[in-house]
C-alpha positions as CSV (number, residue, x, y, z in Angstrom):
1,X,-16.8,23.8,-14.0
2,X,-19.8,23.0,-16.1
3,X,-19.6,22.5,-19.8
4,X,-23.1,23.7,-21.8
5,X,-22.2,20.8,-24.3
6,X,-22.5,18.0,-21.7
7,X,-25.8,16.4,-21.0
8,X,-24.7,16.2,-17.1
9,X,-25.2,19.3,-15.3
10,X,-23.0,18.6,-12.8
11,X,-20.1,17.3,-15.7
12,X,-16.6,18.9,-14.7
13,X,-13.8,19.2,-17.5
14,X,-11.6,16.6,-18.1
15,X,-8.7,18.7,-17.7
16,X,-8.7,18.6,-13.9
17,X,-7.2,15.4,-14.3
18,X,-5.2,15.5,-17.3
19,X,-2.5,18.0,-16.3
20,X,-3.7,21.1,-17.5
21,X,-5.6,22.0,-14.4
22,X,-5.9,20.2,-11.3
23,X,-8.7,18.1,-9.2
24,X,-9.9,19.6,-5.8
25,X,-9.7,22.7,-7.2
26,X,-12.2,24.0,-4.9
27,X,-10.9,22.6,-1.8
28,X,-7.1,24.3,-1.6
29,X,-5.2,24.4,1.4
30,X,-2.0,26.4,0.3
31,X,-0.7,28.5,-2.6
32,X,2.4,29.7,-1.9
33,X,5.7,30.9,-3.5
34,X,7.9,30.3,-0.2
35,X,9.9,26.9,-0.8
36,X,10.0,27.0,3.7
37,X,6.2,27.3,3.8
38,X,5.7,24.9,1.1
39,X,7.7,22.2,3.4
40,X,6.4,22.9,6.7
41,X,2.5,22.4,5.0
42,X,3.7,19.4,3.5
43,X,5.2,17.9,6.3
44,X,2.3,18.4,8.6
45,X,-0.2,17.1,5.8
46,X,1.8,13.8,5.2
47,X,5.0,13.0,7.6
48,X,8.4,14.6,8.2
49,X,10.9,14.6,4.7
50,X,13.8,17.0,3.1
51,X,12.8,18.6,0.2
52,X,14.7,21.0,-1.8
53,X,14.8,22.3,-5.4
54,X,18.1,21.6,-7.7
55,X,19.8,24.3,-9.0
56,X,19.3,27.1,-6.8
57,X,15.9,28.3,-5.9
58,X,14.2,29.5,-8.3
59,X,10.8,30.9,-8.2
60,X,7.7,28.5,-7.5
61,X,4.0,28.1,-7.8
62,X,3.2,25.8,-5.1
63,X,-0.7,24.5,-5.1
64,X,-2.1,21.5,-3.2
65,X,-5.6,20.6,-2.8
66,X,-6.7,18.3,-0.4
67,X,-10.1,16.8,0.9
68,X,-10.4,14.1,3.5
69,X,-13.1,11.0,3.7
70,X,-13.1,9.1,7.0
71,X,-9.4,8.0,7.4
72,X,-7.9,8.9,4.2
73,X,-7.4,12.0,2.4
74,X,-6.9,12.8,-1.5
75,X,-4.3,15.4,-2.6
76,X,-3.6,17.2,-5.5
77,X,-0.3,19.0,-5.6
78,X,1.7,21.4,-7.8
79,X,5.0,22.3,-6.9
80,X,4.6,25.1,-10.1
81,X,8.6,24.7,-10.6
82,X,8.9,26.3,-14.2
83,X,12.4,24.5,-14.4
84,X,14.9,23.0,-12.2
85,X,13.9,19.7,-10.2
86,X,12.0,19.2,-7.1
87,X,13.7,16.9,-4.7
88,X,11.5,15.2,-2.0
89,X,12.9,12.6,0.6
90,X,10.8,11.0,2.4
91,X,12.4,9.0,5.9
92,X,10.7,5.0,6.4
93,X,7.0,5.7,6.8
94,X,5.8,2.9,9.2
95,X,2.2,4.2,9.6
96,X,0.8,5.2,6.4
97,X,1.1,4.5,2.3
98,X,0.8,6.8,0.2
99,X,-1.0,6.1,-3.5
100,X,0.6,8.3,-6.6
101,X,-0.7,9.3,-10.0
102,X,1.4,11.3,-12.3
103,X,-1.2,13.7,-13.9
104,X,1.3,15.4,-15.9
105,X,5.0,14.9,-16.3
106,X,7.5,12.5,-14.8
107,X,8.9,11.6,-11.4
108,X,11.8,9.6,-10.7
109,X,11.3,7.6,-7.5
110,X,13.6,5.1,-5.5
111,X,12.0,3.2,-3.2
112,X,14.5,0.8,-0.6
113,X,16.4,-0.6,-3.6
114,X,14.0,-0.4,-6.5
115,X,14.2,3.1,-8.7
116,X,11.5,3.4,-11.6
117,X,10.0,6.3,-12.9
118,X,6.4,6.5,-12.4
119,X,4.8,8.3,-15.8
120,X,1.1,9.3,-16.7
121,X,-1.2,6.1,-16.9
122,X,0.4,4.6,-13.7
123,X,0.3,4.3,-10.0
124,X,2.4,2.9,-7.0
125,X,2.1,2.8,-3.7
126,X,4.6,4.3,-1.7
127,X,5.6,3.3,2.3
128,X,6.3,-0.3,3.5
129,X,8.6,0.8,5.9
130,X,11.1,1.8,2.6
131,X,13.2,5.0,2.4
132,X,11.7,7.3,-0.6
133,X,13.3,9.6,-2.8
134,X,11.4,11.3,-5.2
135,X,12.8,14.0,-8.0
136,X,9.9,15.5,-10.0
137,X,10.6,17.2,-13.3
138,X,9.9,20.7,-14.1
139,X,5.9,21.0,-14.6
140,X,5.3,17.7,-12.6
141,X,1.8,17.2,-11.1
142,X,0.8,14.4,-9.1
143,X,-2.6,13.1,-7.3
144,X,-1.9,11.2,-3.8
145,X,-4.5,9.2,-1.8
146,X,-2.9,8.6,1.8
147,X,-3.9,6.1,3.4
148,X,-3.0,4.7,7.1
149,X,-1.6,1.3,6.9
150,X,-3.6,0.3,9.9
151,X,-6.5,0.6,8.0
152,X,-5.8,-1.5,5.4
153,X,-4.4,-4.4,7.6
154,X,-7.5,-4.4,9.5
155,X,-9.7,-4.5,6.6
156,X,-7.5,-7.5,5.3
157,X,-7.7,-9.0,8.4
158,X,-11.5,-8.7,8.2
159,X,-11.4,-10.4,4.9
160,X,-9.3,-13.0,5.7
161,X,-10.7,-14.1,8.7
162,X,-7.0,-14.1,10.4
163,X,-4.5,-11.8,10.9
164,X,-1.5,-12.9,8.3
165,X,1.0,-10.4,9.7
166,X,2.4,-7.0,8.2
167,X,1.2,-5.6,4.6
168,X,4.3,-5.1,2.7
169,X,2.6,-4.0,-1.5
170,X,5.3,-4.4,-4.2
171,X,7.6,-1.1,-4.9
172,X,7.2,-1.1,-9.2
173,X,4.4,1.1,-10.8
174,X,1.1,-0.2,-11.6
175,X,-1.2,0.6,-15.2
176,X,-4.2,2.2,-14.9
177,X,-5.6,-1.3,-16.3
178,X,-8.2,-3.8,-15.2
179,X,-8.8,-3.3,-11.3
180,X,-6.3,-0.7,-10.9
181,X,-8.2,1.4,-13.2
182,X,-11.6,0.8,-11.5
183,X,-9.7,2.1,-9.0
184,X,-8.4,5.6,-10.4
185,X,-12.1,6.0,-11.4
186,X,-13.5,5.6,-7.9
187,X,-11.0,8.0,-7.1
188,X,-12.4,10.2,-9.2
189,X,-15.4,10.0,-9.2
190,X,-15.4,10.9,-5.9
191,X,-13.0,13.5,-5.8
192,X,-15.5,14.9,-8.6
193,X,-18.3,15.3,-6.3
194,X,-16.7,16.6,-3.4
195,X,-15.1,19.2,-5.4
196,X,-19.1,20.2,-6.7
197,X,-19.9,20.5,-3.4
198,X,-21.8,17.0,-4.0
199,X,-22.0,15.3,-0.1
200,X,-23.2,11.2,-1.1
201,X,-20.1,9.9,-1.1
202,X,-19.2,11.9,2.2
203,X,-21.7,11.9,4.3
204,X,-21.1,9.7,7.7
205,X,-23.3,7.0,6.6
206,X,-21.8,6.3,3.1
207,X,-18.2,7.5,3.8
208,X,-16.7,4.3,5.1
209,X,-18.4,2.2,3.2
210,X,-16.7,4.0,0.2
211,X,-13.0,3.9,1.8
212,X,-13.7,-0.2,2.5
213,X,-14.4,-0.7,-1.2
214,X,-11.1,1.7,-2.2
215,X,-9.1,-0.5,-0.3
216,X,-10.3,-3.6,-1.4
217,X,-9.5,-2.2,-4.7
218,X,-6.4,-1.3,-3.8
219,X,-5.5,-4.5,-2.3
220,X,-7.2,-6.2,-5.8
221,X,-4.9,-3.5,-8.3
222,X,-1.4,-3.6,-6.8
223,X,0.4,-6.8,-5.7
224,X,1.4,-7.3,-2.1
225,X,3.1,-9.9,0.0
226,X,-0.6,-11.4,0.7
227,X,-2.0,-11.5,-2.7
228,X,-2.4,-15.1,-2.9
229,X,-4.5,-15.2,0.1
230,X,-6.6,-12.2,-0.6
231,X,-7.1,-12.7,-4.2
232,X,-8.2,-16.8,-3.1
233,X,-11.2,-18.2,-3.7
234,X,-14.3,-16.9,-1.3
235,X,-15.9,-19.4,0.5
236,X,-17.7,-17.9,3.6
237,X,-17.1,-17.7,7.5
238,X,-14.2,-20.9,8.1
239,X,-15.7,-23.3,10.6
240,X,-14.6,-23.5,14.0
241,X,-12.5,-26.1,13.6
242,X,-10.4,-24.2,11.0
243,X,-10.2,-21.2,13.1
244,X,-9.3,-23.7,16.1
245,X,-6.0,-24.7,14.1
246,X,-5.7,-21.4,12.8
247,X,-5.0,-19.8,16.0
248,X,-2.7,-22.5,17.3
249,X,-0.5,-21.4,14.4
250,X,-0.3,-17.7,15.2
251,X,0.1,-18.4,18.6
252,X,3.0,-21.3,18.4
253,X,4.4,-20.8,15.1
254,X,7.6,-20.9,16.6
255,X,7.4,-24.5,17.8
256,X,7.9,-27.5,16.7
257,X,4.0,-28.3,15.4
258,X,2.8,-31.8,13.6
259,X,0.1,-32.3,11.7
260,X,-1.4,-34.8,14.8
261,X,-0.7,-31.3,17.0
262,X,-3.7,-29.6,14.4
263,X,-5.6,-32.5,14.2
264,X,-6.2,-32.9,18.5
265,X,-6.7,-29.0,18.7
266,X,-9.2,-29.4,15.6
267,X,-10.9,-31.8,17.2
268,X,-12.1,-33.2,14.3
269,X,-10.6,-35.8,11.8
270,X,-7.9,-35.4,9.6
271,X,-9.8,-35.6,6.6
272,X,-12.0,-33.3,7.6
273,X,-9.5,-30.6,8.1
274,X,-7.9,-30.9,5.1
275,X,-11.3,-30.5,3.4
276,X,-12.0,-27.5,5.5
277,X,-8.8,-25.9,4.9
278,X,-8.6,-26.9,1.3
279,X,-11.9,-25.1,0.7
280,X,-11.8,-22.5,2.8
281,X,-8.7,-21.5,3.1
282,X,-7.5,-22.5,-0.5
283,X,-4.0,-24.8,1.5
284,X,-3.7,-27.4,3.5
285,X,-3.2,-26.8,7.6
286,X,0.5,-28.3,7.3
287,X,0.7,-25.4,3.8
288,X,-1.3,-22.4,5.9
289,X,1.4,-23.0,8.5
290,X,4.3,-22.8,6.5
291,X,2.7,-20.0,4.8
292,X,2.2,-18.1,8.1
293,X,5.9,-18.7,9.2
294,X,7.1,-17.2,5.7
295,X,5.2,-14.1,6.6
296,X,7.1,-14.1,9.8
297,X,10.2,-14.0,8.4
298,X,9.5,-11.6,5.7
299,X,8.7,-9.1,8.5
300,X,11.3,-10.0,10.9
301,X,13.7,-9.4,7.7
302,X,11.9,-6.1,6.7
303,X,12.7,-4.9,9.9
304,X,15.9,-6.2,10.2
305,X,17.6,-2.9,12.0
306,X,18.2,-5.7,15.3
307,X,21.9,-5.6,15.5
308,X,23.9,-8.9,14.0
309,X,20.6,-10.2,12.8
310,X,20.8,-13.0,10.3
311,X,19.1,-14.8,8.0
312,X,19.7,-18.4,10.1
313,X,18.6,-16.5,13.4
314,X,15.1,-15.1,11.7
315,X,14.6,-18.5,10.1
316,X,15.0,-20.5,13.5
317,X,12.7,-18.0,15.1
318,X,10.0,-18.7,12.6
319,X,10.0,-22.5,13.2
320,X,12.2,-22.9,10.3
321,X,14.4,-26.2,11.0
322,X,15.9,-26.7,7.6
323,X,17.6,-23.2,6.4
324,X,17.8,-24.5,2.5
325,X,14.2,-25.5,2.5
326,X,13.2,-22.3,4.0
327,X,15.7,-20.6,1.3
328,X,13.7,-21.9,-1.8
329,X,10.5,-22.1,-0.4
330,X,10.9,-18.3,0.1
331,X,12.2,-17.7,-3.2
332,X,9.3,-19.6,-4.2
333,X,6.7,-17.1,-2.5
334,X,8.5,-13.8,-2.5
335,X,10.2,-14.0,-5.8
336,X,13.9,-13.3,-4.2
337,X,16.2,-14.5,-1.3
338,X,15.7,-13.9,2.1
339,X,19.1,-12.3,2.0
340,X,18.6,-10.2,-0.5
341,X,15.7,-8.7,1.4
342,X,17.6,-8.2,4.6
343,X,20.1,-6.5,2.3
344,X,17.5,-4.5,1.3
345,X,16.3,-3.6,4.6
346,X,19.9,-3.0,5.7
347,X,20.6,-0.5,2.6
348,X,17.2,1.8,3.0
349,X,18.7,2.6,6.9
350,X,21.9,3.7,5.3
């Protein structure tokens, strides 16, 4: 919609995104008042999930809008339920996350075993591997950006230089603020001039460009079990020598592995090493390698559906020797006990 007031001639209201209308309004996919219909679409636009409406069924407005890049799509949805609460369970997602804005209204989410309620003004980022429930309130309308998880580890890879194992982002909502809100307003910005029928931001030769820089800010805005590595200092391309000790890690973390073990595959001096991973990798080799084992174990215990799986036996795998150093030192990085996260794991496959 244009506005005769606004010195863009392209301008579209604000209301789009504020709840009283909704973005993407010129790129529906359904409109429906079948609650069936309404869950087969939305299972085949995002992944299997239950979804029902509490008390009774009473009539609905459904409307989603939906418009794709490269590899991820943005979604718009309005489940038009005039009262009564929508109910949405979503099974583990292993291959995708899913980014959500409240445009109007309230959901109540649990995610493993975190619950919050996600309001106006915030975002999370939904997957992880983690057992969602959502309940939206009467009126509730939300904006998603899926996103497939393969994506984003590659791209963090790509950053990083190395691999550091599964991307696991933190369950509690994010404020629009700082980098999180640059990212909203890529979003839409975007969504914007797709919806006028605008093609820059699609067209094959700018599109992924544009999903690279939405995931960096997406990896910038919302805290994940690699933020200290990607929000470290930038230094360049590692030398070979760093990547040399670098890949003995990943490939014998396991194993018993001495600093004289990094220093002969380096081949280069001890001193220098420590220079190179101190500036280029922000650690020290004997640090990165600890570091790298931690992220090990984080997965091994995210994952932890292996039956009579322990915290001792995913410790010893990881090259852990000493189970109360590996205790605090993962307390230290991950801001809980590595039991409480198998607990965790353990509870969202109930």
């Amino acid at each position: 919609m244009t506005t005769s007031s606004s010195p863009w001639p392209f301008a579209l209201s604000a209301d789009a995104w504020n709840g009283a209308g909704m973005p993407l309004a010129h790129c529906n996919k359904l409109l429906s008042d079948d609650i069936d219909m309404v869950h087969a679409h939305m299972s085949a636009m995002f992944c299997r999930h239950s979804l029902h409406i509490e008390g009774g069924v009473p009539p609905i407005a459904f409307c989603h809008n939906q418009a794709p890049l490269r590899g991820l799509t943005f979604n718009a949805t309005d489940y038009g339920n005039p009262y009564g609460r929508v109910v949405v369970t979503i099974p583990p997602m292993e291959e995708l996350y899913l980014v959500q804005f409240s445009l109007s209204g309230r959901a109540e989410i649990s995610q493993g075993d975190e619950s919050f309620v996600l309001d106006p003004g915030e975002m999370c980022v939904l997957g992880s591997g983690q057992r969602v429930r959502q309940v939206f309130d009467q009126g509730y309308k939300h904006f998603t950006v899926k996103i497939p998880k393969a994506d984003l580890e590659t791209l963090l890879a790509q950053e990083l230089g190395f691999r550091p194992g599964e991307l696991h982002f933190s369950s509690r909502p994010v404020r629009l603020e700082g980098v999180a809100a640059s990212f909203a307003g890529m979003v839409r910005t975007v969504c914007d001039d797709i919806d006028l029928g605008l093609t820059a931001y699609s067209h094959p030769r700018t599109c992924g460009s544009v999903e690279d820089t939405l995931k960096r800010l997406l990896l910038a805005a919302v805290p994940h079990n690699h933020s200290d590595l990607f929000n470290g200092s930038v230094s360049g391309l590692a030398p070979f020598y760093v990547r040399r000790a670098e890949e003995y890690i990943r490939a014998h973390a396991e194993e018993p592995i001495s600093l004289a073990d990094l220093i002969e595959v380096s081949g280069v001096s001890a001193r220098s090493l420590h220079a190179g991973f101190r500036r280029f990798r922000d650690s020290t080799p004997m640090g990165y390698l600890k570091n790298h084992r931690l992220s090990l174990a984080r997965s091994a215990l995210q994952k932890g559906a292996e039956k009579g799986i322990s915290v001792t036996d995913v410790a010893l795998a990881c090259g852990f020797t000493h189970l109360s150093k590996f205790a605090r030192d993962y307390f230290e990085r991950y801001g809980e006990r590595p039991s409480t996260t198998l607990r965790a794991c353990d509870f969202a496959r109930v």
